[in-house]
C-alpha positions in Angstrom: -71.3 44.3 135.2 -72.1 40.9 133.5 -68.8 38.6 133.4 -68.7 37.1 129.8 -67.7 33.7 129.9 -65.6 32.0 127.1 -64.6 28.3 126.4 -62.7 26.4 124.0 -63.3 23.4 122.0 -61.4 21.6 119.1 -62.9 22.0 116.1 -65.0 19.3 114.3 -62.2 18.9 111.7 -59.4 18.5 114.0 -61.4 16.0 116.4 -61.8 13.9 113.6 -58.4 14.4 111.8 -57.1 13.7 115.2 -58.9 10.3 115.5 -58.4 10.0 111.9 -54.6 9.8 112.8 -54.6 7.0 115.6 -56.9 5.0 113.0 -54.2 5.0 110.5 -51.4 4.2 113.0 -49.6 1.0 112.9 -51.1 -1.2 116.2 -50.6 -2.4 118.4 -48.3 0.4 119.5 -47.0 0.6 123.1 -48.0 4.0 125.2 -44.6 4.8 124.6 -44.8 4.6 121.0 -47.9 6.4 121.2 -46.7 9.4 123.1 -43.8 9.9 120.8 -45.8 10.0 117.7 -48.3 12.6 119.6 -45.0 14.6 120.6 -43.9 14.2 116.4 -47.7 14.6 115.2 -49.0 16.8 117.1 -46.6 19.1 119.6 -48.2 17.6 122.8 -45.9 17.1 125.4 -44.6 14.4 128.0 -44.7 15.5 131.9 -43.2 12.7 133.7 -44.0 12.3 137.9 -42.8 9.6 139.9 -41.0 8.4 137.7 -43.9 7.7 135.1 -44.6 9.6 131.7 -47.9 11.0 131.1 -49.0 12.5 127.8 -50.2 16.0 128.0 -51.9 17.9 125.3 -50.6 21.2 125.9 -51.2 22.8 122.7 -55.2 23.2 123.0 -54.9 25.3 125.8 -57.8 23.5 127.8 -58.3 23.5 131.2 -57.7 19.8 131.3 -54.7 18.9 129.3 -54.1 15.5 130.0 -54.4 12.5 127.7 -55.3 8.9 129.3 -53.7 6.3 127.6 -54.8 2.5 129.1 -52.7 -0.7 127.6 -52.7 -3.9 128.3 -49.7 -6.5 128.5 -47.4 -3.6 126.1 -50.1 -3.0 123.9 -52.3 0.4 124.0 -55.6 -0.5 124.1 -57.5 3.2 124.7 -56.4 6.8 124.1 -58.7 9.2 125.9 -58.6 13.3 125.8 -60.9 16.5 126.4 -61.8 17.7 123.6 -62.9 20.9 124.8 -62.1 22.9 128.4 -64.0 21.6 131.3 -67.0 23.9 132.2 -67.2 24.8 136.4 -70.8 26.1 136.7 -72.9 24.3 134.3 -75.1 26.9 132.6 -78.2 27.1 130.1 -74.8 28.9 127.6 -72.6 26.6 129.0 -75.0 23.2 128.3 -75.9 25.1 124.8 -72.0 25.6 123.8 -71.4 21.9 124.9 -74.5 20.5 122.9 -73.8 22.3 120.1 -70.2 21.6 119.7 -70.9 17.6 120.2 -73.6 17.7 117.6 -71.0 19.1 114.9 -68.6 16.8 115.5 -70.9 14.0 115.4 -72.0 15.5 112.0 -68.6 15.4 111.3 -67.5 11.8 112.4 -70.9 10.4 110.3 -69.9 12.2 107.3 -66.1 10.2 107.6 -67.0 6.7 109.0 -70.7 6.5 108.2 -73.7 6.2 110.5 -72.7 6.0 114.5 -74.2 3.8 117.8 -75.7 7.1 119.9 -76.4 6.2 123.5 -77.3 8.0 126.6 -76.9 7.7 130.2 -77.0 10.1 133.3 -76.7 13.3 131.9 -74.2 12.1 129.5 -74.8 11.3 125.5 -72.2 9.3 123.5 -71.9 8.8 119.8 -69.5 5.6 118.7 -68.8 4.3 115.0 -66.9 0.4 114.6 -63.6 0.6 112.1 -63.3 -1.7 109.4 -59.9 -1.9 111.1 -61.1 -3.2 114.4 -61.1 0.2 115.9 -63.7 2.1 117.6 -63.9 6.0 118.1 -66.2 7.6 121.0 -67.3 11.4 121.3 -68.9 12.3 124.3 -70.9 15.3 125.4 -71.0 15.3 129.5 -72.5 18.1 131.8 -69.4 19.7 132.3 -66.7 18.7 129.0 -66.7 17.2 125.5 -64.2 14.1 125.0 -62.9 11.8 122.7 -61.6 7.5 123.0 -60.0 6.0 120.4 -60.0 2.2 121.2 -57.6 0.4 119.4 -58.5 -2.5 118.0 -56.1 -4.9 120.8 -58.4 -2.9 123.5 -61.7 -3.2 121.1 -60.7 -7.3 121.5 -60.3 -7.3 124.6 -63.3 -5.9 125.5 -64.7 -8.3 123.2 -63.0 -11.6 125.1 -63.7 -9.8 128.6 -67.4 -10.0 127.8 -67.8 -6.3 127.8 
């Protein structure tokens, strides 16, 4: 008996919306600002270990719930997140799901915030569009997960200083 293998992903809609949302937010916004308006927005949740709060998005069901959030000096400068569950074995349905999913939602993303920077590295492919606001949004499409970055514009300048 064939085992039929089934994955989830957000949709392209709700990626977008979902960056959509941090792109309208008021920043700079501390990660503890941030992870109450996800909590409000969008029913994730907060899991706190060792005494530290970590944003988990517990709604999506994925395999891999956790949200990254990276600040500098109080201010959030990145907000990272799977965007679909993360894939054991890769296969040729598994690489095809994957592929297909990113290439909606970069359909998606060029049909809100106009043409995107595409790059690819190491098995990986990446699609990026700048924000009038200073922003910058990420999808990526990597062997084994789809994800999402939204860099705020504090962390988009910062980069910038840093030379990176």
């Amino acid at each position: 008996m064939t085992e039929i293998v089934t994955w989830k992903a957000m949709s392209p809609a709700e990626v977008c919306d979902l960056m959509d949302f941090w792109a309208a937010a008021a920043w700079p916004l501390t990660r503890d600002e941030m992870q109450r308006l996800a909590v409000e927005r969008y029913g994730w949740s907060i899991e706190v270990e060792d005494d530290v709060p970590y944003l988990m998005n517990t709604v999506s069901g994925f395999t891999i719930p956790d949200v990254s959030t990276i600040g500098s000096e109080g201010a959030l400068s990145y907000i990272s997140l799977r965007i679909s569950d993360v894939i054991r074995r890769i296969t040729p349905e598994s690489t095809e799901f994957l592929g297909d999913n990113f290439a909606l939602m970069v359909r998606e993303g060029t049909e809100r915030w106009g043409k995107q920077l595409m790059r690819a590295s190491a098995g990986s492919e990446s699609a990026s569009w700048c924000l009038s606001s200073g922003a910058r949004i990420s999808l990526n499409c990597h062997p084994k997960s789809l994800s999402a970055m939204f860099q705020t514009p504090q962390g988009v300048e910062l980069d910038r200083t840093s030379g990176n």
